[in-house]
C-alpha positions in Angstrom: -88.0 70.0 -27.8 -91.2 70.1 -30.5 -87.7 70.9 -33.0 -86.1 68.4 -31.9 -89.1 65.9 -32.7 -89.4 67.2 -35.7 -86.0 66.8 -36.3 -86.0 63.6 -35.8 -89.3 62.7 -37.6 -87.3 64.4 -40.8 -84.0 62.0 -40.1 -86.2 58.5 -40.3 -87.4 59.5 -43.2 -83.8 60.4 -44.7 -82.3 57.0 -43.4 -85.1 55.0 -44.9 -84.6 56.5 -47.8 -81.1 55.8 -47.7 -79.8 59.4 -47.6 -76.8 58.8 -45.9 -75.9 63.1 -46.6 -79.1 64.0 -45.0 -78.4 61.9 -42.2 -75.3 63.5 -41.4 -76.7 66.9 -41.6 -80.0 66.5 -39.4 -77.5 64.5 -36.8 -75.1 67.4 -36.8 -78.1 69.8 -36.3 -79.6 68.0 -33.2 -75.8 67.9 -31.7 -75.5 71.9 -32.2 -79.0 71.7 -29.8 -77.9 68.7 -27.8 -74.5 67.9 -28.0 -74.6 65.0 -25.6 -77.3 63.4 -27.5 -76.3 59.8 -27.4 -78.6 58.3 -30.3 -77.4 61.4 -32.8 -73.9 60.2 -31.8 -74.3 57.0 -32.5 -76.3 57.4 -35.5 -73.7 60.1 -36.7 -71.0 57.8 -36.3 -72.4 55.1 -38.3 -73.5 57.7 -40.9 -69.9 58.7 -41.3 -68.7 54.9 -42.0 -71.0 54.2 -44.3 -70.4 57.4 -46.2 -66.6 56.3 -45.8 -65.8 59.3 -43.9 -63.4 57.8 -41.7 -61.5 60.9 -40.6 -64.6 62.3 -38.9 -65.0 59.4 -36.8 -62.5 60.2 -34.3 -64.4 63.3 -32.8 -67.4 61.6 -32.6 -65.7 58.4 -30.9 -64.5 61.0 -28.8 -67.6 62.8 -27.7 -68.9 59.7 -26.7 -65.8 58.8 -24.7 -67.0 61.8 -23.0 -70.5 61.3 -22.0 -70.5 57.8 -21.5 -69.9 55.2 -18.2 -66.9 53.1 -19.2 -66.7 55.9 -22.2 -63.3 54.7 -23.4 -64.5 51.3 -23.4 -67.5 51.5 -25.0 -65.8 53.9 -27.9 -62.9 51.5 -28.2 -65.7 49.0 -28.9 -67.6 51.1 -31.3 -64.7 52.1 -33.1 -63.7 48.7 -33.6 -66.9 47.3 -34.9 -66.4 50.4 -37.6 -62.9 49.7 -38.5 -64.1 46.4 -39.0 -66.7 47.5 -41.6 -64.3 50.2 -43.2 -61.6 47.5 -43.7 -64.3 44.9 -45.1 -65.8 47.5 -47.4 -62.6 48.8 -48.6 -59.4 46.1 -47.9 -57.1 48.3 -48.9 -57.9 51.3 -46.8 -55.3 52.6 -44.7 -57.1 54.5 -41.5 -58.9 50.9 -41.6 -55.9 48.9 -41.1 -54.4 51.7 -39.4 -56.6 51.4 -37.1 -57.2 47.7 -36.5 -53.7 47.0 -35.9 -53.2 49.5 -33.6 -56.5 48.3 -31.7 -54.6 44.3 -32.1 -51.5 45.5 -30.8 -53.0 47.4 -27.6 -55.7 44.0 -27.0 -52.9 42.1 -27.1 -54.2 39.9 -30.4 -50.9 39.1 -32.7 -52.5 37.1 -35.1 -54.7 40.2 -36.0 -51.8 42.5 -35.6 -50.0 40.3 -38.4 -52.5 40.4 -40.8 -53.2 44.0 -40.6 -49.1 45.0 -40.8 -48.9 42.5 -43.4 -51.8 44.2 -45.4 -50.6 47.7 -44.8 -46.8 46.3 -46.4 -48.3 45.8 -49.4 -50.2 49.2 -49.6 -47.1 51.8 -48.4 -44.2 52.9 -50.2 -41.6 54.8 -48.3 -38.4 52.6 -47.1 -39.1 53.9 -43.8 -43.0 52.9 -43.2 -42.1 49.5 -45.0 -39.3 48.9 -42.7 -41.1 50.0 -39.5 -44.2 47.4 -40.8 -42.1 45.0 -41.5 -40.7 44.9 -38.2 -44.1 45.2 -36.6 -45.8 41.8 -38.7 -42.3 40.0 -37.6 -42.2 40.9 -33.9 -46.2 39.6 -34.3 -45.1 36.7 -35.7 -42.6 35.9 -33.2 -44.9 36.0 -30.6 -47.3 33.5 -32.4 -43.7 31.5 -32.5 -44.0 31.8 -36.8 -40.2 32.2 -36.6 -39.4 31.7 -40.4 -42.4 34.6 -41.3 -40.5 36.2 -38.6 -37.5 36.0 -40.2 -38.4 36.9 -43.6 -40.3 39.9 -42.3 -36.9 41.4 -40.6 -35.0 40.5 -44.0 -37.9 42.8 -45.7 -37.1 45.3 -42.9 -33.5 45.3 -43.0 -34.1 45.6 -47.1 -35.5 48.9 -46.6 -32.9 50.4 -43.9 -30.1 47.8 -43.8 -28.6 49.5 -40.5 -32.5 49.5 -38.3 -31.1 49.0 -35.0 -34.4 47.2 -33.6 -34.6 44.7 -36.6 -31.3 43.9 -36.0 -31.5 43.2 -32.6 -34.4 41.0 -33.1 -33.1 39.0 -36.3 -30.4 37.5 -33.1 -33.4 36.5 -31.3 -35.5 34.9 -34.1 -32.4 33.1 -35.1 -31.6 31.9 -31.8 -35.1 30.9 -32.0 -35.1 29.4 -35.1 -31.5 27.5 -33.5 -29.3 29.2 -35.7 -26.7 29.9 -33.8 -24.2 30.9 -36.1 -26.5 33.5 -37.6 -27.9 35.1 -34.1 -24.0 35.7 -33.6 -23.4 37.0 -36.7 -26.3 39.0 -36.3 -25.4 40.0 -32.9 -21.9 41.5 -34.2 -24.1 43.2 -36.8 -26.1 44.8 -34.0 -22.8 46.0 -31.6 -21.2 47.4 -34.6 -24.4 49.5 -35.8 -24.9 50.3 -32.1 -20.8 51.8 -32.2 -21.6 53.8 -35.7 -25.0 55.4 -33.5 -22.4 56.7 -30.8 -20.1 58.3 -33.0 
């Protein structure tokens, strides 16, 4: 316990000082003693976001998942409030925006979902992730009933992998949406055919 103190003592120093390594390590140290010890988590966890060490966030989210009432809760709300600050430090980082448009899509929250695809579609290069974000940002659009963005988005998609079976199926909804009629159809014929290549 007098360790722990001491410990402790040490730390305050280090974060007024602004030592964001030391921090870490004195945290780390009272969680090898204590490894439920809620402020060390919680101060570890900020530590690691403002140090930009966003892959070590998960295990601490976790831990604290763990030992807390409502634990998945309260992490979900933790780790949102940090994805937040990663993505507002650094825009263009992708565990950020990763991560908050997974956290949209499970709140149900479309118009952050569509940002966060959006901004990721500008950041990734493989024809595969581009189609699969592409599709995401337009089926969030839909739902915000942004049926031209929603269209455009799918043409992006369908850009990347011309025969996406998902994208194509949607493209008939956003144009039957959008009241083009001739175009869902076309699109739907587009959709049976790919759909009669897949079972062959």
């Amino acid at each position: 316990v007098g360790e722990l103190c001491a410990q402790r003592r040490v730390l305050d120093l280090d974060r007024e000082r602004g030592d964001a390594t030391s921090v870490i390590l004195w945290q780390s140290a009272i969680l090898e003693q204590s490894p439920n010890h809620l402020p060390a988590l919680r101060t570890l966890l900020r530590a690691y976001a403002s140090a930009g060490r966003e892959e070590e966030l998960e295990p601490v989210l976790a831990s604290l998942a763990k030992i807390l009432p409502n634990g998945e809760g309260v992490a979900w709300a933790e780790r949102r409030e940090l994805v937040e600050a990663a993505a507002a430090r650094d825009p263009n980082s992708l565990w950020a925006l990763r991560a908050l448009s997974a956290h949209a899509r499970a709140t149900d929250e479309p118009e952050q979902a569509l940002d966060a695809y959006q901004r990721l579609l500008s950041l990734v290069e493989p024809p595969l992730d581009k189609a699969t974000l592409a599709l995401r940002a337009a089926e969030a659009a839909a739902r915000l009933n942004r049926f031209e963005e929603a269209k455009s988005l799918l043409e992006t998609c369908l850009e990347q992998v011309p025969d996406h079976f998902v994208a194509l199926t949607t493209v008939s909804e956003v144009l039957e949406a959008l009241r083009d009629f001739a175009g869902a159809a076309r699109a739907a014929e587009a959709t049976a055919e790919a759909a009669l290549i897949d079972a062959h």
